[in-house]
C-alpha beads as a LAMMPS data file, in Angstrom:
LAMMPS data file: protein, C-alpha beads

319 atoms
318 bonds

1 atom types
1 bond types

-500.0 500.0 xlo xhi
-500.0 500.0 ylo yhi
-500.0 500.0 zlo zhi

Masses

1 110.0

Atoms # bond

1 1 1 154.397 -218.191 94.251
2 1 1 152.636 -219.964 97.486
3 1 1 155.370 -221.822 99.134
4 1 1 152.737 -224.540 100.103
5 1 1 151.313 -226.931 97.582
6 1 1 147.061 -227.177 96.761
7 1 1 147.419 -230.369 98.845
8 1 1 148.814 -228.738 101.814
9 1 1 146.482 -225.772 101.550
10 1 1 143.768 -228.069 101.301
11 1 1 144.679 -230.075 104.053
12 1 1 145.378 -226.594 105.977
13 1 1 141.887 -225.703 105.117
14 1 1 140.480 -229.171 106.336
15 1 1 142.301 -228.530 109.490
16 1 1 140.758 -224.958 109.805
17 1 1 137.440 -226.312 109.537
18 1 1 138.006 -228.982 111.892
19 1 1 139.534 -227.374 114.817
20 1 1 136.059 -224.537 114.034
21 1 1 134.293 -227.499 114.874
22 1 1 136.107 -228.860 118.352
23 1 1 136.959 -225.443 119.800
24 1 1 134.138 -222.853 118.521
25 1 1 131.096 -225.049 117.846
26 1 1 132.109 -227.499 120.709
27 1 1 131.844 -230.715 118.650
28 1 1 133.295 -234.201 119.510
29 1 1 135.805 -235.527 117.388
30 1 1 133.395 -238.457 116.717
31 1 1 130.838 -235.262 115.139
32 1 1 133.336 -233.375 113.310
33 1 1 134.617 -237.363 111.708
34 1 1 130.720 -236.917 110.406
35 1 1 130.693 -233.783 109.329
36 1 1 134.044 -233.712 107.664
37 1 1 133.488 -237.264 106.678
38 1 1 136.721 -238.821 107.665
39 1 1 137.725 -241.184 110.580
40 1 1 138.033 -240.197 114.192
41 1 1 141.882 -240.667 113.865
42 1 1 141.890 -238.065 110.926
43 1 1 140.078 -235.769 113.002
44 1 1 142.124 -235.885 115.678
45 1 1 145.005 -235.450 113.468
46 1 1 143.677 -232.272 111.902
47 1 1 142.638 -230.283 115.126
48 1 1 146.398 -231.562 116.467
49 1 1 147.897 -230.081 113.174
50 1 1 145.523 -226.613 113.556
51 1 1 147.006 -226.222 117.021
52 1 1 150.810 -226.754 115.525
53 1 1 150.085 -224.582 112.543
54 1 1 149.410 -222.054 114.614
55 1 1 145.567 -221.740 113.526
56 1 1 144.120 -221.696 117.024
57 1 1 144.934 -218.913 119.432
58 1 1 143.914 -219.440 122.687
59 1 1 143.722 -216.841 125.570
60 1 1 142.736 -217.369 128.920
61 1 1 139.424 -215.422 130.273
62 1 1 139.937 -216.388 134.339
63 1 1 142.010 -214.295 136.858
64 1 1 144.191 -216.220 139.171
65 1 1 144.275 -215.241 142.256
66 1 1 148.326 -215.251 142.602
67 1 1 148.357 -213.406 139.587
68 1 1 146.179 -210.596 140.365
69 1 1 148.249 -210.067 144.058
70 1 1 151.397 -209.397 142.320
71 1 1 149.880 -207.333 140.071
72 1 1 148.557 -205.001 142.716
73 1 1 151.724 -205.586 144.627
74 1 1 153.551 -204.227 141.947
75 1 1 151.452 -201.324 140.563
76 1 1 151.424 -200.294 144.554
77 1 1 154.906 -200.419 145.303
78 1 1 156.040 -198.378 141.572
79 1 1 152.753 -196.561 141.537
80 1 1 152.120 -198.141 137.912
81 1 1 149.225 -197.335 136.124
82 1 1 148.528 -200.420 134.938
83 1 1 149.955 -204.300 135.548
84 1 1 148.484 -207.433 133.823
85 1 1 150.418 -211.049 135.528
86 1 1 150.095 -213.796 133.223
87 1 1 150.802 -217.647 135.065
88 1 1 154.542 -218.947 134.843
89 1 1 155.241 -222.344 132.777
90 1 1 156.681 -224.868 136.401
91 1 1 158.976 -226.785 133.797
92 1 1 160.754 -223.420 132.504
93 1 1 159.902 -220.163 134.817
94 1 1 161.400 -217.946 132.274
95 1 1 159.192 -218.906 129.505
96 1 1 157.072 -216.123 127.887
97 1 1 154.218 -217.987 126.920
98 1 1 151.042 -215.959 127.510
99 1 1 152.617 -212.733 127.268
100 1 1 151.983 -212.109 123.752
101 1 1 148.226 -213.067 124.480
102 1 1 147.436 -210.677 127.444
103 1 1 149.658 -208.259 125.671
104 1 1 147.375 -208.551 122.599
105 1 1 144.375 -208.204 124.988
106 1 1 145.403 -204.982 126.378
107 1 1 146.372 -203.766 122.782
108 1 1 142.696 -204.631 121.625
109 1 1 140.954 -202.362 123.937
110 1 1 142.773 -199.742 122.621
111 1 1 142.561 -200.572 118.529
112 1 1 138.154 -201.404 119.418
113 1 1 137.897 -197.676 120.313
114 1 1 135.325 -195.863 118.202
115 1 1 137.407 -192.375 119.200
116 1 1 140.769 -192.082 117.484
117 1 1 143.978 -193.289 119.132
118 1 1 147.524 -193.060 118.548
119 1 1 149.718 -195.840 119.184
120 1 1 153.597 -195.728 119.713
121 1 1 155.468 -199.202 119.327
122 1 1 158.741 -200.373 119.959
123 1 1 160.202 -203.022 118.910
124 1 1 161.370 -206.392 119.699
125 1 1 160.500 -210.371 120.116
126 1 1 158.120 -210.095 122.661
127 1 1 156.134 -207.323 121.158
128 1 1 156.328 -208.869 117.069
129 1 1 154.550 -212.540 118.837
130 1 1 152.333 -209.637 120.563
131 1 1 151.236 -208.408 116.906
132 1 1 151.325 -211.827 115.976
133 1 1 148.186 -212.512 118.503
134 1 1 146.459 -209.749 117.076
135 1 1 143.133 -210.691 115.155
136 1 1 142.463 -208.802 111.886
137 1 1 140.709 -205.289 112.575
138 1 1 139.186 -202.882 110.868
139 1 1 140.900 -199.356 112.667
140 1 1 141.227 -196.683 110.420
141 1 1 140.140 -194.274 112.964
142 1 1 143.546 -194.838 114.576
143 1 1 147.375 -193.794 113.937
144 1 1 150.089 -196.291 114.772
145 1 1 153.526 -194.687 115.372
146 1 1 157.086 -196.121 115.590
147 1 1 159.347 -195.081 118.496
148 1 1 162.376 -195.744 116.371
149 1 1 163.941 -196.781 113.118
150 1 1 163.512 -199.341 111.158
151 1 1 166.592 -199.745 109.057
152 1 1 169.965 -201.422 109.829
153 1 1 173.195 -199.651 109.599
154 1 1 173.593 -201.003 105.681
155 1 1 169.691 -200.118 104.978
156 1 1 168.906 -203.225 105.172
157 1 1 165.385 -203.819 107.129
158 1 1 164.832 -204.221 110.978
159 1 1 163.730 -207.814 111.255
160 1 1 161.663 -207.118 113.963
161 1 1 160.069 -203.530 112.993
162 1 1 156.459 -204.387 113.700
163 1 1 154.614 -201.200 112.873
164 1 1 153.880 -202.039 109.233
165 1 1 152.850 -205.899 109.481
166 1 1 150.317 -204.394 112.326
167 1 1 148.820 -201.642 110.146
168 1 1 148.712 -204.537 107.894
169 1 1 146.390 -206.629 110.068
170 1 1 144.238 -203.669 111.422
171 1 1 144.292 -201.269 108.615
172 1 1 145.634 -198.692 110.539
173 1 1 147.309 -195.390 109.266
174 1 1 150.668 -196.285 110.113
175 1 1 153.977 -194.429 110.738
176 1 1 157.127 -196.316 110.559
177 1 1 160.491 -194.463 111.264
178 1 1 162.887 -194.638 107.574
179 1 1 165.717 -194.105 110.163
180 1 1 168.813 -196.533 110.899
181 1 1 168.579 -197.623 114.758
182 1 1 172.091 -195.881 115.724
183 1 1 173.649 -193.309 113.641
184 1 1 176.874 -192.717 112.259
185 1 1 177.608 -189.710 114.212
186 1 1 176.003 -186.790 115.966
187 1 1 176.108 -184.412 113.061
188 1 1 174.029 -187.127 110.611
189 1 1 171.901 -187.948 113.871
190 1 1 171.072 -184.350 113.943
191 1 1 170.575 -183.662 109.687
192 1 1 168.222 -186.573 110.096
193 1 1 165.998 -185.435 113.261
194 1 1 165.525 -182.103 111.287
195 1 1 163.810 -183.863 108.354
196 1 1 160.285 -182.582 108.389
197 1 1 158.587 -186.576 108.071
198 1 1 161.094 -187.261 111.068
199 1 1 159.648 -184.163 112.973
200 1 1 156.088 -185.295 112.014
201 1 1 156.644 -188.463 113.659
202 1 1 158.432 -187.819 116.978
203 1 1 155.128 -185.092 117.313
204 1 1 153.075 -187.976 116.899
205 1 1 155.149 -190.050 119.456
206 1 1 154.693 -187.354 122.074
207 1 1 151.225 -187.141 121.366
208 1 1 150.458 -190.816 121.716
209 1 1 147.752 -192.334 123.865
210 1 1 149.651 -195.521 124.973
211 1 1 152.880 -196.870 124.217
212 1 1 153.664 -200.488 123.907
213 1 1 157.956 -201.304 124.652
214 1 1 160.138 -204.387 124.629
215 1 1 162.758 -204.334 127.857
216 1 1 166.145 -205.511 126.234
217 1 1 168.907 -206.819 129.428
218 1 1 172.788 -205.895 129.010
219 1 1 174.907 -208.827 129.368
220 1 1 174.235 -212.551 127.902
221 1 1 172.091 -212.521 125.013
222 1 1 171.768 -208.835 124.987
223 1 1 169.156 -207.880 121.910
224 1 1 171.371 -205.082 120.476
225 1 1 174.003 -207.827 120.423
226 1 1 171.818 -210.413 119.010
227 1 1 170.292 -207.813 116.277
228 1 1 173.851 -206.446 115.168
229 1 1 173.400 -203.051 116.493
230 1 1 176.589 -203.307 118.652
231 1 1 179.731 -205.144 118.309
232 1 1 181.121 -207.823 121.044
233 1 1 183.552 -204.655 122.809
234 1 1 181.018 -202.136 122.641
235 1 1 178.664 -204.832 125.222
236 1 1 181.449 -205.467 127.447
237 1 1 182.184 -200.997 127.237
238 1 1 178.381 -200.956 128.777
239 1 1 178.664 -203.706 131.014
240 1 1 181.545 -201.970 132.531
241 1 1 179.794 -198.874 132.448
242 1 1 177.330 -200.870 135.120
243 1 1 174.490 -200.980 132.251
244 1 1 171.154 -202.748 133.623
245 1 1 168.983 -202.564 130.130
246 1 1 168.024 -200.779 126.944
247 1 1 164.381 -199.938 125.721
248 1 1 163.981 -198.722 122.034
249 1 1 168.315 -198.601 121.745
250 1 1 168.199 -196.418 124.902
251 1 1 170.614 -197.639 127.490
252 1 1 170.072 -197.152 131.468
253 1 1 171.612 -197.542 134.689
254 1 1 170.406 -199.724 137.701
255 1 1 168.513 -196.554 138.645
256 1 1 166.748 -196.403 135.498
257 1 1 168.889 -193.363 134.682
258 1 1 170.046 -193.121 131.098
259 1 1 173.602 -194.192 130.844
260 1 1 176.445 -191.273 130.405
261 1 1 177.903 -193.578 127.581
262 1 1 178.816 -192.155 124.003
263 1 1 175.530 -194.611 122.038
264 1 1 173.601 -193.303 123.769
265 1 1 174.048 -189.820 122.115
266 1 1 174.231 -191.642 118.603
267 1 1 170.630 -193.393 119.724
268 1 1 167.893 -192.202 116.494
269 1 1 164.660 -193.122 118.518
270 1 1 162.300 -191.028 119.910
271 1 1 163.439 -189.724 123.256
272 1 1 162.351 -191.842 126.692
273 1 1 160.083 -189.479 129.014
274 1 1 160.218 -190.836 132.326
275 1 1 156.879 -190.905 134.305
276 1 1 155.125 -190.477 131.726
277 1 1 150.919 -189.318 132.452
278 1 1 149.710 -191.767 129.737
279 1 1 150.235 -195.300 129.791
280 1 1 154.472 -196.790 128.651
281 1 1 153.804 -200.667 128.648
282 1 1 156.789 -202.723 129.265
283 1 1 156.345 -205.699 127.684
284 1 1 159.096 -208.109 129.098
285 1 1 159.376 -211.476 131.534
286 1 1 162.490 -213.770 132.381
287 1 1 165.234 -213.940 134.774
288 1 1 167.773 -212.675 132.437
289 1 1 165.512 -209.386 131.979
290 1 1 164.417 -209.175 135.968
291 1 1 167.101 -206.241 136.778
292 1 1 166.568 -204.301 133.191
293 1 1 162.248 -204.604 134.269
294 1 1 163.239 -203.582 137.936
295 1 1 166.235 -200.480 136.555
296 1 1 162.933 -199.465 134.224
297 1 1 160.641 -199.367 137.054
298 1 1 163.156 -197.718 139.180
299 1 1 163.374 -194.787 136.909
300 1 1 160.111 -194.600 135.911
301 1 1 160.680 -195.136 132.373
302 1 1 157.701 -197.593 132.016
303 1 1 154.474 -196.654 133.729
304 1 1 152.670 -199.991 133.143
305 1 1 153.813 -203.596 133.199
306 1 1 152.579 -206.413 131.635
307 1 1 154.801 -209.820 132.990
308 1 1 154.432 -213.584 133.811
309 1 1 154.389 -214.570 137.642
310 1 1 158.011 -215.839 137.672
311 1 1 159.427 -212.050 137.166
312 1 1 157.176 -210.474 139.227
313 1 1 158.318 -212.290 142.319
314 1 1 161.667 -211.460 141.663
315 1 1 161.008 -207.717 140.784
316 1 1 159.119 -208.067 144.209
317 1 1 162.400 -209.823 146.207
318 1 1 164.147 -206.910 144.909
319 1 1 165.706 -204.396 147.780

Bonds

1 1 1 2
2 1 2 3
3 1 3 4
4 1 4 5
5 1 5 6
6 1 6 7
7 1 7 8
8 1 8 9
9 1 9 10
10 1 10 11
11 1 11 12
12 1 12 13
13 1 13 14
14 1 14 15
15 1 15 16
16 1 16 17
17 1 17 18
18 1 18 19
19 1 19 20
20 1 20 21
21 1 21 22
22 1 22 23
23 1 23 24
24 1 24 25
25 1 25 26
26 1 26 27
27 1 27 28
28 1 28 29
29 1 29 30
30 1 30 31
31 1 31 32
32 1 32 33
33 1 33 34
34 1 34 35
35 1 35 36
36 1 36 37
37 1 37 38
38 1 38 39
39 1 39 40
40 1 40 41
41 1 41 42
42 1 42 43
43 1 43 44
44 1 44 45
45 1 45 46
46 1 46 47
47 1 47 48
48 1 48 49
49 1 49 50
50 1 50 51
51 1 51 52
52 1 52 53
53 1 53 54
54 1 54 55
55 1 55 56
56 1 56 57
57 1 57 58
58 1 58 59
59 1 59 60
60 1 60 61
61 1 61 62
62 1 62 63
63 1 63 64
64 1 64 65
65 1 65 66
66 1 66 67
67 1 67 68
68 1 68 69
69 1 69 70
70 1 70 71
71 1 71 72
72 1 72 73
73 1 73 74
74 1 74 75
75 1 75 76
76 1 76 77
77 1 77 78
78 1 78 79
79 1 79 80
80 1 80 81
81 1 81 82
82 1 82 83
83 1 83 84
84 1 84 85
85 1 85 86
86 1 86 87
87 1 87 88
88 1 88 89
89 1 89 90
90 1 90 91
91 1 91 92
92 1 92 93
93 1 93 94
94 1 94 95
95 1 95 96
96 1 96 97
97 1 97 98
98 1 98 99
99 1 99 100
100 1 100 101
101 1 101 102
102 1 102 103
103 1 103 104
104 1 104 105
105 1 105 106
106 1 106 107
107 1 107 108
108 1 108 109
109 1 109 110
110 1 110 111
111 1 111 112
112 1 112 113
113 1 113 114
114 1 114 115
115 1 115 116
116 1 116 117
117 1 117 118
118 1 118 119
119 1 119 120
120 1 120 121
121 1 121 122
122 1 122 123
123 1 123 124
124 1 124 125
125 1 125 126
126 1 126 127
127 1 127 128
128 1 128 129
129 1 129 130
130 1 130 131
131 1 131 132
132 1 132 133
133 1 133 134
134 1 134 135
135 1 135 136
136 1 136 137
137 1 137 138
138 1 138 139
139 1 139 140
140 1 140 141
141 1 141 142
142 1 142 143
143 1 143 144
144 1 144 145
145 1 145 146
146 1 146 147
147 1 147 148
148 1 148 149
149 1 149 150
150 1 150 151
151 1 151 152
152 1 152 153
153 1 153 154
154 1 154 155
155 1 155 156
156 1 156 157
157 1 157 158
158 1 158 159
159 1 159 160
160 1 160 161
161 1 161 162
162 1 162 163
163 1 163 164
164 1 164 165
165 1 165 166
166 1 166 167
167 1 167 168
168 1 168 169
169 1 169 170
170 1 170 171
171 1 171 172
172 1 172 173
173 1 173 174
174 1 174 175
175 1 175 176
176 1 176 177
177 1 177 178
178 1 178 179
179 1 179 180
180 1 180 181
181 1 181 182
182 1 182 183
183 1 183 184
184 1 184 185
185 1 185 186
186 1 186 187
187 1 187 188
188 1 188 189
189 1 189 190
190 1 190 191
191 1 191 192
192 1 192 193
193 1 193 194
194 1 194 195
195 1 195 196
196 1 196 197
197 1 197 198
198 1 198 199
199 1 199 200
200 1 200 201
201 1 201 202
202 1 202 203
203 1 203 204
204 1 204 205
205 1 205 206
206 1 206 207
207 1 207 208
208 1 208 209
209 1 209 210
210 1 210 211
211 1 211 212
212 1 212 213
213 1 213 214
214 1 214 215
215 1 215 216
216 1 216 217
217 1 217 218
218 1 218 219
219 1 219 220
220 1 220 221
221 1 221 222
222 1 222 223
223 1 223 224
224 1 224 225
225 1 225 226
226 1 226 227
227 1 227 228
228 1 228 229
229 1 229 230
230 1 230 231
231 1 231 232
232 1 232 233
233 1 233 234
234 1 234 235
235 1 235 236
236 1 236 237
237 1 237 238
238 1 238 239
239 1 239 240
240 1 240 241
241 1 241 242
242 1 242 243
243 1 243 244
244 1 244 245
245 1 245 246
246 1 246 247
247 1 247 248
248 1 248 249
249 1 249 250
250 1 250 251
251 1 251 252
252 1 252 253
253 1 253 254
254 1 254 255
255 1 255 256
256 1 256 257
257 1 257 258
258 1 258 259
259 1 259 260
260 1 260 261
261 1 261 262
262 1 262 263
263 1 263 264
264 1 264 265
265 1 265 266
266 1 266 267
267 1 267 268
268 1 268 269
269 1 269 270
270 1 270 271
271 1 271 272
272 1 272 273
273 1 273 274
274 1 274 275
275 1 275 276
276 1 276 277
277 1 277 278
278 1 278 279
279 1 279 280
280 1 280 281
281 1 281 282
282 1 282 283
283 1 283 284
284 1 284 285
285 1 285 286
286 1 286 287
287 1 287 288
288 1 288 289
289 1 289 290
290 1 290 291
291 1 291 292
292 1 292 293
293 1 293 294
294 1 294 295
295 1 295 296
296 1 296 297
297 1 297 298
298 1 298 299
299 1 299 300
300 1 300 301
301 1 301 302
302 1 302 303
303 1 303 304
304 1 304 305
305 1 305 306
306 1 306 307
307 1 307 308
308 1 308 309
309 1 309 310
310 1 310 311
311 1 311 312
312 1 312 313
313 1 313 314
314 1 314 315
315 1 315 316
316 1 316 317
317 1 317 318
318 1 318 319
């Protein structure tokens, strides 16, 4: 049953129509009052509660000029193939805001192809309000691929697995990964990688046309921490062990080297390929991820970068 009563889906709908009016068909709120019949005030009050509903997505179609320098500065000095800047919020430099909206760009010229593409996704925070930015599509033309499992260590599901809520919204053939994140042992890592869906899929993986990754930092607020795929002392083992950052479970050095460290042989996902000929974006920004981003450029395990202003200057500062 609809958690939200006829009233509020009315009202919802009212506020749909109304913020239609203001942003699309560029009415005043004195027109859209007429239209709607209802006062100014309530018009106001329904293109405010569009906007805090989440019913209007805005993305910005200008290039700034900062931007666009850092962008070449970067993809120059880690010969990326691609790099996409998005402004910094002045009030809170680490913010991510815009991210998911350029990210969702770049993900659309891929999904409005008329020739077949395969996708591979990580997963993450940055990349689920990515998918979140998505409009609805029709792509069945194209295969969407998960780098790595979606289950917990009790079977329980991945609360940010995003490969099935995006076939969802693009109709997509879709390929999630019935794997737990981090196995048990080697031996069950191994039974499992034979599997012949499991085989299917990692084929699929290396055949991918662009791959989309969240950049996870070791240390405070560390997302394997945060998502209960390691315990309190296993963090402080890989800080110890001079970890920089994990992408898809996969831990690294400050060289972008994977780290000699025993999770990372119990790691299910599909295996890293540094420098990569087709597109790896690393979807990441803030200062507690600049040295994972700058360890993953190091090492070449992500090819293309897509970042807010903030974390490119500090990638940049970095020796």
């Amino acid at each position: 049953m609809d958690s939200k009563s006829n009233s509020e889906l009315a009202r919802l709908e009212d506020a749909a129509r109304a913020a239609w009016l203001y942003y699309v068909a560029k009415n005043t709120q004195d027109e859209i009052a007429q239209k709607l019949e209802v006062s100014r005030q309530s018009a106001q009050r329904l293109v405010a509660l569009a906007v805090t509903e989440g019913l209007i997505k805005v993305r910005l179609d200008h290039p700034i000029a900062k931007c666009m320098e850092l962008a070449e500065q970067l993809k120059h000095r880690f010969s990326l193939l691609e790099c996409e800047i998005v402004p910094s919020d002045p009030s809170d430099e680490s913010s991510v805001h815009g991210l998911a909206q350029t990210s969702a760009t770049v993900l659309e010229r891929y999904l409005k192809s008329a020739q077949p593409k395969t996708l591979a996704f990580g997963t993450g925070r940055a990349l689920k309000a990515c998918i979140d930015e998505l409009p609805s599509m029709q792509c069945p033309q194209h295969k969407i691929v998960s780098l790595l499992g979606n289950m917990m260590s009790d079977g329980s599901a991945s609360a940010f697995d995003i490969v099935v809520s995006m076939a969802n919204r693009v109709q997509a053939k879709h390929y999630p990964m019935p794997l737990p994140v981090i196995a048990n042992s080697v031996t069950e890592k191994n039974i499992l990688h034979e599997l012949a869906p499991i085989k299917s899929i990692l084929t699929l993986v290396e055949q991918a046309d662009a791959t989309f990754v969240g950049i996870g930092q070791i240390g405070e607020q560390s997302p394997l921490l945060l998502d209960g795929f390691i315990d309190q002392d296993k963090l402080n083992e890989l800080v110890n062990d001079k970890a920089a950052g994990e992408i898809i479970s996969w831990v690294y050095d400050h060289q972008g080297q994977l780290l000699a460290h025993p999770i990372n042989q119990l790691v299910m996902s599909a295996p890293l390929i540094p420098n990569a000929n087709k597109p790896v974006y690393g979807v990441a920004a803030g200062k507690n991820k600049v040295n994972a981003i700058f360890a993953a450029l190091q090492g070449g395990l992500i090819n293309s970068l897509i970042t807010n202003e903030y974390t490119a200057e500090q990638i940049l500062a970095k020796k």
